[in-house]
C-alpha positions as CSV (number, residue, x, y, z in Angstrom):
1,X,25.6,-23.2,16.0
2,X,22.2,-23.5,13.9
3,X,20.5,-21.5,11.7
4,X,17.2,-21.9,11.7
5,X,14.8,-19.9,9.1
6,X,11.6,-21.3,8.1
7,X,11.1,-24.6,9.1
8,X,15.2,-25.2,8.3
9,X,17.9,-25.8,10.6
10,X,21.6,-25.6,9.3
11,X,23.3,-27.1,11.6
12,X,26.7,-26.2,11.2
13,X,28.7,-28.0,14.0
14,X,27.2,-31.7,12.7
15,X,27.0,-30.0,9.0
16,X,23.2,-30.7,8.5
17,X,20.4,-29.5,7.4
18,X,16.9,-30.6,8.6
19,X,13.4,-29.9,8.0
20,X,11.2,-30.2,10.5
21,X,12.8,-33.8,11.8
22,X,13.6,-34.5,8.5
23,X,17.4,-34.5,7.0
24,X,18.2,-32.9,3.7
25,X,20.3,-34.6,1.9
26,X,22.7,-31.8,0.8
27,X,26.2,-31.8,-1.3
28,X,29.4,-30.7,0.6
29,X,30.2,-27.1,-1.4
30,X,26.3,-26.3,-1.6
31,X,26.4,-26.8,2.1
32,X,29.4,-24.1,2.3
33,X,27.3,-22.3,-0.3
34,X,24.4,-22.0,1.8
35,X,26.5,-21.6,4.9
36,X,27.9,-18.6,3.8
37,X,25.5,-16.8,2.3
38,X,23.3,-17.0,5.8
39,X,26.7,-15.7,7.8
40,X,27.0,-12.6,5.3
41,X,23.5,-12.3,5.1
42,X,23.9,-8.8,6.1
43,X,25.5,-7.8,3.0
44,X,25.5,-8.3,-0.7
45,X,27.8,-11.6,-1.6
46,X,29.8,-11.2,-4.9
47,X,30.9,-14.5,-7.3
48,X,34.4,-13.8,-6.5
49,X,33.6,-14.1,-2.4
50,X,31.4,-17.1,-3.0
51,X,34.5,-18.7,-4.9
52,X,37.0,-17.7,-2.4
53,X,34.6,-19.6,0.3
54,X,33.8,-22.6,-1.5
55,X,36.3,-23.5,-3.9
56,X,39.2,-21.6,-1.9
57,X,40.4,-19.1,-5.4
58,X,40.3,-21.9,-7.3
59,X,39.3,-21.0,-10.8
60,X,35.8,-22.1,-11.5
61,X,33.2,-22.1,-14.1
62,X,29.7,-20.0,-14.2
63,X,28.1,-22.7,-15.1
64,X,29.5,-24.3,-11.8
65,X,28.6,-21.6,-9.4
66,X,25.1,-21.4,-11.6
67,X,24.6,-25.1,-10.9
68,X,25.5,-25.0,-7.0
69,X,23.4,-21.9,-6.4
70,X,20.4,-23.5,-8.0
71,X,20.7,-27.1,-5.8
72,X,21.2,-24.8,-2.7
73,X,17.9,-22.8,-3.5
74,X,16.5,-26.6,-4.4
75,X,17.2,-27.8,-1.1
76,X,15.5,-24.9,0.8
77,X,12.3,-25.4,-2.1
78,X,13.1,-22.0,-3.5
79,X,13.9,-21.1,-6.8
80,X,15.7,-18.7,-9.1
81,X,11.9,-17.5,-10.3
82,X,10.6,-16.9,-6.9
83,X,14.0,-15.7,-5.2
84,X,11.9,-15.8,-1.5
85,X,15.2,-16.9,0.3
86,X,18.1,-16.2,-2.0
87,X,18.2,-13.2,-4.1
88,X,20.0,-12.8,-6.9
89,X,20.9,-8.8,-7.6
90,X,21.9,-8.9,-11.1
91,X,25.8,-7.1,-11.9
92,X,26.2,-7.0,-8.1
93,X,25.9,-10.8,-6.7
94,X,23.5,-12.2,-4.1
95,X,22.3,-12.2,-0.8
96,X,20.2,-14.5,2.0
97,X,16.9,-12.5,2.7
98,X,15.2,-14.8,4.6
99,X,14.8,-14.3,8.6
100,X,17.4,-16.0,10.4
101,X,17.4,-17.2,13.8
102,X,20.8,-17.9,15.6
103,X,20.5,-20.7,18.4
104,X,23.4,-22.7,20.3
105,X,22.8,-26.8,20.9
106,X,22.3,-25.6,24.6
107,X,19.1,-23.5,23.7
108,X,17.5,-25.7,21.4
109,X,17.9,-29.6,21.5
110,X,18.3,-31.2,18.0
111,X,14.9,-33.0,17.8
112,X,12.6,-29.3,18.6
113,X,13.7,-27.1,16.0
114,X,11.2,-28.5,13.7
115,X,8.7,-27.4,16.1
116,X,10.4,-23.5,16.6
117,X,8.3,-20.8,15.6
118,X,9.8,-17.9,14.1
119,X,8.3,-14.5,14.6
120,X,8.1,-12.2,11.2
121,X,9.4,-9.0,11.6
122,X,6.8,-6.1,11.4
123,X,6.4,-4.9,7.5
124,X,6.8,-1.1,7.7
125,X,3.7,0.8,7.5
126,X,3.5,2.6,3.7
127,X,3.8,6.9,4.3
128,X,0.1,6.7,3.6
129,X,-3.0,5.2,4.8
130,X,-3.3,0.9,3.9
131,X,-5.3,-1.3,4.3
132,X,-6.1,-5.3,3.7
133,X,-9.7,-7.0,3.1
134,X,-9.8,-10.2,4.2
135,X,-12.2,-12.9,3.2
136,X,-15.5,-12.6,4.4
137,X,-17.3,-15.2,6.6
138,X,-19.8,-17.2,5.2
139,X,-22.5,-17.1,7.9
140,X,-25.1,-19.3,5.2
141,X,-24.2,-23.1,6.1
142,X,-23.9,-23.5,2.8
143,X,-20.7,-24.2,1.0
144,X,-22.0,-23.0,-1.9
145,X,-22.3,-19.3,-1.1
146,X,-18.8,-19.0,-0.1
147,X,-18.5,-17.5,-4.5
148,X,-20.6,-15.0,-3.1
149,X,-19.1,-14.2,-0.4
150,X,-15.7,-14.1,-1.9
151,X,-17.2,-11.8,-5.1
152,X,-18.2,-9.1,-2.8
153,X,-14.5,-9.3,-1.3
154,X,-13.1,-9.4,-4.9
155,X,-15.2,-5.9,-5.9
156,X,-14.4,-4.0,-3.1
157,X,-10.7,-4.4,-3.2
158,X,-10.9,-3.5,-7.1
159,X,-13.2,-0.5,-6.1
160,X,-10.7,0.6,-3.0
161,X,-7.4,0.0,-5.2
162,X,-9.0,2.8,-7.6
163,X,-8.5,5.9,-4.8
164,X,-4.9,6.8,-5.2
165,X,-4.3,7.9,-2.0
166,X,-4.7,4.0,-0.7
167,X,-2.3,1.3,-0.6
168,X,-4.6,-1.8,-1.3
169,X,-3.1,-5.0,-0.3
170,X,-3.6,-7.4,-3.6
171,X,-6.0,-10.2,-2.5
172,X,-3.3,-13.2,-3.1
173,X,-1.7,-11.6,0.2
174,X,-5.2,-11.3,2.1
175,X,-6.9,-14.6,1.3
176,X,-3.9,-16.5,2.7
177,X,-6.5,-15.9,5.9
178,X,-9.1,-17.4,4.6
179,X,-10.7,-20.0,7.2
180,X,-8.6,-19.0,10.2
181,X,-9.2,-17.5,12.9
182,X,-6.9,-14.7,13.0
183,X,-5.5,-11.7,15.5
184,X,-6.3,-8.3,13.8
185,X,-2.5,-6.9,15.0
186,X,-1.0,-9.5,13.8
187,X,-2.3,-9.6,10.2
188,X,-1.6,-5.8,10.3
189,X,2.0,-6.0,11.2
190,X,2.3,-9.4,8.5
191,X,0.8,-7.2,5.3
192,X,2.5,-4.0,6.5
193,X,-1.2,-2.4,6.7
194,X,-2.8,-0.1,9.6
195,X,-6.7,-0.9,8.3
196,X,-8.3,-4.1,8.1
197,X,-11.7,-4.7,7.0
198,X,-13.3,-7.8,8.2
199,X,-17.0,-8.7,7.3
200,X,-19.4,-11.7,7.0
201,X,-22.3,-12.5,4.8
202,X,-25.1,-14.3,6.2
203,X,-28.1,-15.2,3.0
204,X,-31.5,-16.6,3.6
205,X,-33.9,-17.4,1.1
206,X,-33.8,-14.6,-1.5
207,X,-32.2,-12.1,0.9
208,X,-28.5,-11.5,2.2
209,X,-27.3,-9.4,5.0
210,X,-23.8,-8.1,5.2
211,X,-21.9,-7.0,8.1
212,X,-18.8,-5.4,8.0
213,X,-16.6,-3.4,10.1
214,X,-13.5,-1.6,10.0
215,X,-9.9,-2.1,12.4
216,X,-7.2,0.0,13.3
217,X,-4.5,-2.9,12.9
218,X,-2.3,-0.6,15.2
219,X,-4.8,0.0,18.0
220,X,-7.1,-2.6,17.8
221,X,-9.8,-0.4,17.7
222,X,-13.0,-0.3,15.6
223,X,-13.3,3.0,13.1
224,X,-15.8,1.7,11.8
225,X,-18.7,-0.2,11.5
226,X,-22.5,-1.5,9.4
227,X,-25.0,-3.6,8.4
228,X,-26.1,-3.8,4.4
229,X,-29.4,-6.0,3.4
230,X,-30.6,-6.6,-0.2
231,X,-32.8,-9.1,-2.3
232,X,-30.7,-11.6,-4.3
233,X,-32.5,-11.2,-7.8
234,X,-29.5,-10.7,-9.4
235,X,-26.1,-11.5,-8.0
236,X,-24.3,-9.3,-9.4
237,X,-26.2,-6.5,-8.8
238,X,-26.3,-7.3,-5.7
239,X,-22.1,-7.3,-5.4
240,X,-22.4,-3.9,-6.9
241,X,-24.6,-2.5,-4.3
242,X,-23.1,-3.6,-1.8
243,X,-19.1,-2.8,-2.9
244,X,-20.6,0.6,-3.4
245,X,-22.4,0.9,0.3
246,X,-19.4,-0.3,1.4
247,X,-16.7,1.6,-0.1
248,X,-18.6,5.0,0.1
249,X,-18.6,4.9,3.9
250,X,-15.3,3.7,4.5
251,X,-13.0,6.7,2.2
252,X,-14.7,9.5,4.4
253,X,-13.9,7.4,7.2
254,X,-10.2,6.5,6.6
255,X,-10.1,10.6,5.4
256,X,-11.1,12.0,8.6
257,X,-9.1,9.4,10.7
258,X,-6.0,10.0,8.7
259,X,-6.5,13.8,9.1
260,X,-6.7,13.2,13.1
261,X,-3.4,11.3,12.8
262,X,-1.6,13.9,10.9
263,X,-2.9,16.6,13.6
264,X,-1.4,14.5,16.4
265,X,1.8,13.8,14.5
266,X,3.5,17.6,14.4
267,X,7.1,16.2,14.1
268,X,6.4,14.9,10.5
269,X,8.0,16.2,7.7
270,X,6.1,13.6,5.3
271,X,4.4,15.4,1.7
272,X,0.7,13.3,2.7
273,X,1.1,14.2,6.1
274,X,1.2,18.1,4.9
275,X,-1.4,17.3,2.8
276,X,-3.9,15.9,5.3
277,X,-3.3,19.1,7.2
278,X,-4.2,21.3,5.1
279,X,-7.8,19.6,4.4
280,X,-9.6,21.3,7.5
281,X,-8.1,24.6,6.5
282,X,-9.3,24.0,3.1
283,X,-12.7,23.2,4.2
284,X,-13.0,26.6,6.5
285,X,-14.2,27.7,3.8
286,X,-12.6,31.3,5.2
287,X,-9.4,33.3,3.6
288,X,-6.8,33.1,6.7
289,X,-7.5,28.9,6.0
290,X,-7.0,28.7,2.6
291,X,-4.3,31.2,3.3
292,X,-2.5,28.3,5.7
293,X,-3.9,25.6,3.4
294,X,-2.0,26.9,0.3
295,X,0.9,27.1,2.8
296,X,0.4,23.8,3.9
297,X,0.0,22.1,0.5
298,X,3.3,24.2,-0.9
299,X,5.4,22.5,1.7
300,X,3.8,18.9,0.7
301,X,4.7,19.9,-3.4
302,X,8.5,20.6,-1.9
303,X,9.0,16.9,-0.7
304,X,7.0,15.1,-3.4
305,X,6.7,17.7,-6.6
306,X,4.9,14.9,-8.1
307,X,2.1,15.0,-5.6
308,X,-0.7,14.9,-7.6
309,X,-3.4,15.1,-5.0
310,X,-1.5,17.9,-3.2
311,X,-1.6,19.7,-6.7
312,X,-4.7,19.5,-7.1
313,X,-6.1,20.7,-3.8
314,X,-3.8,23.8,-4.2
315,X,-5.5,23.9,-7.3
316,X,-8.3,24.6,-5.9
317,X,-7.5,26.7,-3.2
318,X,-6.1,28.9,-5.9
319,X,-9.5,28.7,-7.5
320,X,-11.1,29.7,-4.6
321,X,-8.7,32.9,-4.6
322,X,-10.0,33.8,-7.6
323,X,-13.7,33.4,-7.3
324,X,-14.2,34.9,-3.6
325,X,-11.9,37.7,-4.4
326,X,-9.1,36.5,-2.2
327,X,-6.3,38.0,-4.0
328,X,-4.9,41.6,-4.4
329,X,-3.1,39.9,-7.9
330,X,-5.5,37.6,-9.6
331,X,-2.9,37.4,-12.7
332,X,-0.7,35.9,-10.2
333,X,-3.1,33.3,-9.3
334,X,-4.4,32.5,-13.3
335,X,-0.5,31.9,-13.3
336,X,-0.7,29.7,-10.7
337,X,-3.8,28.0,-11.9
338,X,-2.2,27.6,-15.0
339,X,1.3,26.0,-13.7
340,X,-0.9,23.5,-11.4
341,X,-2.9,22.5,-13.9
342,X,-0.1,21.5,-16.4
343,X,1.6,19.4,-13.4
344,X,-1.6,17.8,-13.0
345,X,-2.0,16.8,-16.4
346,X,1.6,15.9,-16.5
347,X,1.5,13.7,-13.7
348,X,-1.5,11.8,-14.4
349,X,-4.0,13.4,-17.0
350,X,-6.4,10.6,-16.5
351,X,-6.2,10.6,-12.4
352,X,-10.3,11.1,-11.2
353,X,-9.0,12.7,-7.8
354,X,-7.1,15.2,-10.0
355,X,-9.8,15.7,-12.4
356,X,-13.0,16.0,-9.7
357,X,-13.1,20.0,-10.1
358,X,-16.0,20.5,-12.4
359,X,-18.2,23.4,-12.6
360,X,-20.7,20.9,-14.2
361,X,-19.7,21.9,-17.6
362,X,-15.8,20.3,-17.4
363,X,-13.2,20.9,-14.9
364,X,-13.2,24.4,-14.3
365,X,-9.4,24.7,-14.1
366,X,-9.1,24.0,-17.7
367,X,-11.8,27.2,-17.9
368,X,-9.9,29.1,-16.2
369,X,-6.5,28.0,-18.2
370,X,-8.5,28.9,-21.5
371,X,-9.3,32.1,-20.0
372,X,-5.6,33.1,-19.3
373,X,-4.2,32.4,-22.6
374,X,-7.7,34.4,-24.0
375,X,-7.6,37.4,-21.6
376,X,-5.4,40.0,-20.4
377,X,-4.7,41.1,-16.7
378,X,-7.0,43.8,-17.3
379,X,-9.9,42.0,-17.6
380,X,-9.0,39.3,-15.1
381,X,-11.9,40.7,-12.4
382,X,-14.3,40.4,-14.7
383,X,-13.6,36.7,-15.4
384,X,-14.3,36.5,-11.6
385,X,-17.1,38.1,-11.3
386,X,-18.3,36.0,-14.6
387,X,-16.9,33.2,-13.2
388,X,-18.9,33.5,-10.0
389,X,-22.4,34.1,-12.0
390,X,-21.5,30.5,-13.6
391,X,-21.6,32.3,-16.9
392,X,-19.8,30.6,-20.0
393,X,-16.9,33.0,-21.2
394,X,-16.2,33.1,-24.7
């Protein structure tokens, strides 16, 4: 039998193990070591099974099971630091996470496992809508423009990590691409991501041209795609302009293709699916849909009560209410205002996507929280109807 994982092999019928073609030289207990940490890899090893297995209950030191653990990670260049293959779970033991591949001497002769290729399991895709920005192409011919190119990458994952409702793959993880040629699908299911974003930047003279498009990872279909020009008189200028081209048309984008997903997905009992659901309602712009929004949105708050974005929309809907004279009780929805806007703050007081409702003069929410601690139920039409003249209320 042999294990193979990475470019290992633990041979355990000639008690070996190889890299690539290579032996590594290896100690007789930190064999057993690593030997049975890959069998029970399923589960969470404690120190007393690890001495049972190696040492047979003999009574052994810490600093002896410390010291075998560490040459076993040494030998399979990991380390307690970075833990890749062999995770320590502090209080409860440790455990083999690396992918394993079981193969008999009949399917694999001893000199090819060096050339095996393992296939990584598909990442998971995140309950919300992800995506990775790999390295642009620099279309120039000259080596020296690839800081440019790289900048422009560098500013629009730190202007896309900013919306909340992303998950923004760090670019450690995407520039592992950089230079290869590379299968869309297959990056997605590597970073866990449905969206990839793939450009190049092509500069002549004083001018450079950007293209850049936008991949379902799942589908291998484009969602998006455009061309951005501009004059290079000052770099970083330029960066800017283009991260914000760039970024502007793609959150609409992923918005409206998220929203279609969470239309064709009925069975889903996820809070951002409910969310997304409730946007077209929302956007009717008519009392039966911000009726079924509200509805929508309350269902979302149930799963994840700390779903500031779901919040906040109900917030608004429950502005609406107010303004448009949706509501037979407005002191029921000042209440409601007033709850919502204390879980917003609560949640994240300094969130833009919670904070966006302005009236131009400051979020209107907090107006309208001022005005319920000011004014009685009484006089709550009024505050509508001043309200709706955009009128300041004392």
């Amino acid at each position: 039998m042999r294990y193979l994982f990475k470019d290992y092999a633990l041979d355990v019928d000639r008690r070996e193990l190889h890299r690539g073609t290579d032996d590594v030289a290896i100690a007789p207990q930190v064999f057993d070591l690593l030997d049975y940490l890959i069998r029970n890899r399923e589960r969470v090893v404690t120190k007393d099974d690890l001495i049972n297995a190696v040492w047979n209950g003999r009574i052994v030191s810490e600093a002896a099971l410390t010291t075998r653990l560490n040459a076993a990670r040494t030998a399979i260049s990991d380390s307690g630091e970075e833990q890749r293959l062999i995770k320590t779970l502090p209080r409860k033991g440790f455990r083999f996470v690396g992918l394993v591949v079981e193969a008999t001497g009949a399917e694999l002769p001893a000199a090819d496992h060096g050339r095996l290729e393992i296939a990584q399991p598909a990442l998971v895709l995140p309950d919300r809508p992800s995506i990775a920005v790999l390295p642009f192409q620099n279309m120039s011919g000259d080596s020296e423009q690839e800081y440019f190119a790289d900048g422009v990458v560098d500013e629009i994952i730190t202007a896309l990590s900013r919306f909340k409702f992303l998950f923004v793959i760090a670019r450690n993880s995407s520039f592992t691409y950089k230079g290869r040629a590379v299968d869309i699908k297959q990056v997605g299911r590597e970073l866990g991501v449905r969206y990839v974003l793939e450009g190049s930047v092509r500069k002549s003279a004083d001018k450079v041209r950007i293209t850049s498009q936008l991949i379902d990872a799942v589908t291998g279909a484009h969602v998006w795609a455009d061309r951005f020009e501009g004059d290079l008189h000052d770099v970083f200028a330029v960066q800017d302009e283009i991260t914000v081209s760039v970024v502007s048309a793609i959150q609409p984008k992923l918005l409206q293709v998220e929203i279609e997903l969470a239309v064709r997905r009925p069975n889903s009992l996820s809070a951002y699916d409910f969310y997304l659901r409730a946007q077209p309602h929302y956007y009717s712009m008519t009392r039966e849909g911000n009726a079924e929004a509200l509805r929508l949105l309350s269902r979302a708050l149930e799963i994840d009560p700390r779903f500031g974005a779901a919040a906040s929309l109900a917030n608004f809907c429950r502005t609406l209410n107010l303004l448009l004279g949706w509501t037979d009780d407005p002191q029921f929805e000042i209440s409601e205002v007033t709850r919502l806007s204390e879980l917003i703050l609560g949640i994240d007081e300094n969130d833009p996507d919670t904070l966006q409702m302005s009236d131009g003069r400051g979020p209107m929410w907090l107006a309208i929280l001022t005005l319920q601690r000011k004014w009685s139920t009484a006089q709550s039409h009024s505050i509508r109807i001043q309200l709706l003249r955009g009128t300041t209320v004392a």
